[in-house]
LUMTOR-783019 format. One record per residue: z, x, y of N, C-alpha, C in turn. Coordinates in pm, whole numbers, plus 50000, padded with zeros to 5 digits. Layout:
BEGIN
ZXYZXYZXY
...
//
This chain:
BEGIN
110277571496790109577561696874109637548196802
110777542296850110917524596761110427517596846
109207513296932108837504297023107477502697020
106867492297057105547487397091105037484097227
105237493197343105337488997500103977482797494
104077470597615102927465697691102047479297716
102107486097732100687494197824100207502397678
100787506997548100057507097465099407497497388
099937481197360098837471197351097667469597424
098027472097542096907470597671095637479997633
096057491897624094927502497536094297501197453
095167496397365094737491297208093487479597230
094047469797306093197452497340091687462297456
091627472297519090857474197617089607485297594
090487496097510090027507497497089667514297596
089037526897597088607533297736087007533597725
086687532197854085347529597913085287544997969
084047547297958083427560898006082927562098133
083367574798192083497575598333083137590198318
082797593398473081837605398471083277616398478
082887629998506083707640898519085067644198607
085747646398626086967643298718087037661098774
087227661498917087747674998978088957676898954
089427690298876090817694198838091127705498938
092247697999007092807706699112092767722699092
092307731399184092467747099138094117752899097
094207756998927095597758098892096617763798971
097957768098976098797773199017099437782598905
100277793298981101067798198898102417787198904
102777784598767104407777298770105357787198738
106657784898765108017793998733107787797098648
107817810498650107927819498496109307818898417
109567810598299110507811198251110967820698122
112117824198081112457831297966112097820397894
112367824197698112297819597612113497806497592
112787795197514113957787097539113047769797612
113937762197570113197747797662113717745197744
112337741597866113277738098009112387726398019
113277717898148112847710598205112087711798338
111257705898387110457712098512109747701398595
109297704498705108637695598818107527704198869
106287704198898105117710198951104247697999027
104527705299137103767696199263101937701499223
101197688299184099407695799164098897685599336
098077699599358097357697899460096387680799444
096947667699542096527657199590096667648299471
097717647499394097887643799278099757639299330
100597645799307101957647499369102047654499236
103187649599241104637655399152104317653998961
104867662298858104497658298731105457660298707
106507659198595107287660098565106597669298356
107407679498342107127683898194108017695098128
108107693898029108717702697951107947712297867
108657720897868107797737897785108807743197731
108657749997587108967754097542108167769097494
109007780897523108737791397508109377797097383
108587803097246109207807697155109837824197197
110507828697085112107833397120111167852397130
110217851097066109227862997039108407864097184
108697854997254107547857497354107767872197472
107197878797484107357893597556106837894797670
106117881597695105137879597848104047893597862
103517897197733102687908497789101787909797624
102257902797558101587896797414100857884897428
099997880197433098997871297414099507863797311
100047849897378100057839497268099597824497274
099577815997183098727803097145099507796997270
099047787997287099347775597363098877764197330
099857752197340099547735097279100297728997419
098847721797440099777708697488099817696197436
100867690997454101157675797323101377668197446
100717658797423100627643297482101527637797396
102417628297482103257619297452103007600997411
103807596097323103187584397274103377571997393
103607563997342103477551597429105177550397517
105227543297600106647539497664106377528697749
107777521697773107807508297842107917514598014
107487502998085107477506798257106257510698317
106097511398434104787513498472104807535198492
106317539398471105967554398469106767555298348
106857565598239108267568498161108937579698204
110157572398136111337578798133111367593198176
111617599798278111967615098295112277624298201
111077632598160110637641098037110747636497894
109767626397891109537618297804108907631397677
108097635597762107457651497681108117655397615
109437659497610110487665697536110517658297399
110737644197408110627642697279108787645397151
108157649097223106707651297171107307668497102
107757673497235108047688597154109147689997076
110097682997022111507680496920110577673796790
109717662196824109327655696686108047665196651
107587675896687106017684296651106827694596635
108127705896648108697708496653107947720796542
108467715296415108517720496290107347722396266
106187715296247105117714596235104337723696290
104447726396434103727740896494104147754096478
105577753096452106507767296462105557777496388
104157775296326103737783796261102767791896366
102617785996450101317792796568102577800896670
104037797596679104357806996784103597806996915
103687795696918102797790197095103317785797164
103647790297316104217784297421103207766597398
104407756797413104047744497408104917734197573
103627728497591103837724197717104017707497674
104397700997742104297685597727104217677297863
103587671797927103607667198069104777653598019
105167645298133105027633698118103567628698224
103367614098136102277606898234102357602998326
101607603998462101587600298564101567584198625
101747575798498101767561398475099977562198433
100177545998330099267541998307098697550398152
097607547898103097357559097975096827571898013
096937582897903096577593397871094767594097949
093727582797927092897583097988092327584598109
093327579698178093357574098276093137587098344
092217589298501091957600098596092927606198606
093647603498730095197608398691095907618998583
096017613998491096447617598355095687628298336
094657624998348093567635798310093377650798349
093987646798522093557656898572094877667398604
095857661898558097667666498566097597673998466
097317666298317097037673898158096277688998183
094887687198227094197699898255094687707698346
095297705198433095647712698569097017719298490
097897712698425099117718298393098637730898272
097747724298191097097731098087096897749098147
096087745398257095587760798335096217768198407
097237757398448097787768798524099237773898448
099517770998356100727777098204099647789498214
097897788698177097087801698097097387808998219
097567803898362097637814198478098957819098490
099947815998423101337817098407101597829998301
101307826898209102007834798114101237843198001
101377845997970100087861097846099587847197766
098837837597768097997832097693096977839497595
096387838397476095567836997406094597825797440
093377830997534092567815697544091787813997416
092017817197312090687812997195091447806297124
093357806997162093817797997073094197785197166
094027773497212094807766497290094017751397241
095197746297209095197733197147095637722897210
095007709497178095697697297220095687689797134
097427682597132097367678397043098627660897094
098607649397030099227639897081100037626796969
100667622097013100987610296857100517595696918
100097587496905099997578296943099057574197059
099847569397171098947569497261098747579497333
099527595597311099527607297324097957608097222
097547608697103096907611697048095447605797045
095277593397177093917585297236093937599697323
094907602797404094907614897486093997625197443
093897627397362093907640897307092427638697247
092147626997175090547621797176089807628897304
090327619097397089357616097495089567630797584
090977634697620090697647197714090047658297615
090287660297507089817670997448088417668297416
087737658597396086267655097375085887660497529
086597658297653085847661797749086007673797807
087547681697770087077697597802087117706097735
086217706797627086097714397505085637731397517
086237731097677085237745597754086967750597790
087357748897751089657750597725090267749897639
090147737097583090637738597447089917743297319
090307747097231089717757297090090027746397005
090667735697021091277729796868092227717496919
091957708296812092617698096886092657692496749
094527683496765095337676096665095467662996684
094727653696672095317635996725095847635696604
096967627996655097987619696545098027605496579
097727596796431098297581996458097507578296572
096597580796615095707579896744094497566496742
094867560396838093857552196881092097559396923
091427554396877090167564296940089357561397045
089167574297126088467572297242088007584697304
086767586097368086187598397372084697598697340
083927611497363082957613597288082947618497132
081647614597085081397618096950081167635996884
080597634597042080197652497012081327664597049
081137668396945082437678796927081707695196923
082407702396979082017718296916083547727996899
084107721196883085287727296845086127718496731
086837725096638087827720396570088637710496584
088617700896481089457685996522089637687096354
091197684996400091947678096246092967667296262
092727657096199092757645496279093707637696162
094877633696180095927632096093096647612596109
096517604295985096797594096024097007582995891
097847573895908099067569495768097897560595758
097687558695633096977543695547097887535695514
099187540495595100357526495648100667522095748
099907526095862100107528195993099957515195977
100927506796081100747490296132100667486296233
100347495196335099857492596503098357502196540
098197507696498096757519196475095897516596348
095137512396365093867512496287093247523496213
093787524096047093277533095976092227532695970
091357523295962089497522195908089587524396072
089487519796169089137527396304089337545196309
090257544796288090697562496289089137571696234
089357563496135088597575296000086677571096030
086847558996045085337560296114084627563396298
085317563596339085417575796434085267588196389
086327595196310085957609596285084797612996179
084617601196110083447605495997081757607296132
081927595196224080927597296358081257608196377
081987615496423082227629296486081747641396402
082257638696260082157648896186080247648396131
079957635996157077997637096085077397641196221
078047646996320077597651696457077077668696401
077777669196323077957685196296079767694496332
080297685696353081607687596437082427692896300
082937710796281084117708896215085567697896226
085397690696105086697679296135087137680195976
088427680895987089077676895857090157662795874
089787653595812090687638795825091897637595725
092817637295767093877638695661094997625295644
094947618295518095517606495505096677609895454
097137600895511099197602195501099577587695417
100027590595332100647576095243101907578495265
102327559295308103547556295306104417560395458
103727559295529104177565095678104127551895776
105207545995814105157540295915104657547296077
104327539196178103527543996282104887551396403
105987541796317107507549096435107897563396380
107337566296263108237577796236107237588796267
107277590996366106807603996452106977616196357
108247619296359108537635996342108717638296185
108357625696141108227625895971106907631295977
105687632196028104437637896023104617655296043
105347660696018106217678596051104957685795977
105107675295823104877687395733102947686395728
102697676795786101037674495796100507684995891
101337686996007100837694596105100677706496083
102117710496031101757723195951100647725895880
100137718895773098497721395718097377721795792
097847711495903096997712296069096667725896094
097737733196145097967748596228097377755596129
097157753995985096957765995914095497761795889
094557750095868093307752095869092657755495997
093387754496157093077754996281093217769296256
094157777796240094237791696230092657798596115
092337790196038091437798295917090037795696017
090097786596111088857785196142088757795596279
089477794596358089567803896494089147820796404
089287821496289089147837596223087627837096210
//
């Protein structure tokens, strides 16, 4: 990710304002696919069309219960991005999760940010209806995002913490509630030069004097473009998210 689009400044300059609860369309079953990454389209009820990519690991038996992540995608230029922009969220997190063996979903956004209604209600809807899809583990299911994928993952995971078990912001702008009852490990460079390290970390220290398990993990020497250089952080991610779900 080498870019700085208008609509992630716009986030950055605005932040998100709090708004009450959003109705998430009743899920669907989507195409059951073999193991392997596909590309895909799912029409959500009064919403239209989403566009996302999933990746199914090579172990999956459809009758074994396994993790599930969905990764929010970072920022992009245009008022929609690029057609399965998601894909690159699941290539650069790639390495980093391979330790949970979790079907991983990635939407693209419906335009506009990760906050946004919309967004909101595509993320959760796609989220539920994968668990109505395929042998899920619901005690393991994570969200997790880089950038303006990772304001995502603030704010939707602060608000349906009754789905997700665990949640990863990366490099993340903050936004959301303070109160947490689930797991947040929250990962971000004290070189970052478009994201706010002292923002990051005082946010989660608020979160964490809530009572909120949170572990904050500082990255030296990391520019904010090099996405999939963050591999080996996530990995320590998945494995304190795994010690705590026990």
């Amino acid at each position: 990710m080498r870019r700085l689009p208008f609509l992630f400044v716009l986030a950055l300059l605005i932040g998100c304002s709090g708004r009450g609860p959003v109705d998430i369309p009743d899920a669907s079953e989507l195409k059951r696919l073999s193991p392997g990454t596909h590309q895909q389209t799912a029409d959500i009820p009064s919403l239209g069309s989403v566009k996302y990519t999933i990746e199914i690991p090579n172990s999956y038996d459809g009758k074994t219960p396994v993790p599930l992540v969905l990764a929010l995608h970072y920022g992009y230029e245009g008022a929609k991005p690029a057609p399965y922009t998601g894909k690159g969220m699941i290539e650069a997190f790639r390495s980093g999760l391979s330790g949970l063996n979790a079907i991983v979903i990635a939407p693209d956004a419906l335009g506009g940010a990760w906050t946004d209604a919309q967004n909101e209600k595509a993320a959760v809807w796609l989220t539920k209806s994968a668990m109505k899809t395929y042998a899920i583990d619901n005690k393991k299911v994570v969200i997790t995002g880089y950038s303006l994928g990772g304001e995502g993952t603030w704010f939707i995971g602060s608000r349906h913490q009754d789905l997700f078990t665990g949640a990863i912001p990366v490099a993340a702008p903050v936004a959301g509630e303070t109160g947490w009852t689930i797991p947040v490990y929250v990962i971000h460079s004290a070189n970052d030069e478009v994201v706010s390290f002292a923002g990051a970390k005082k946010h989660a220290d608020a979160v964490k004097e809530k009572g909120a398990k949170l572990e904050f993990k500082t990255v030296n020497g990391l520019s904010h473009y090099k996405t999939s250089a963050y591999g080996s952080y996530l990995r320590d991610a998945v494995k304190w998210l795994q010690a705590e779900w026990k």
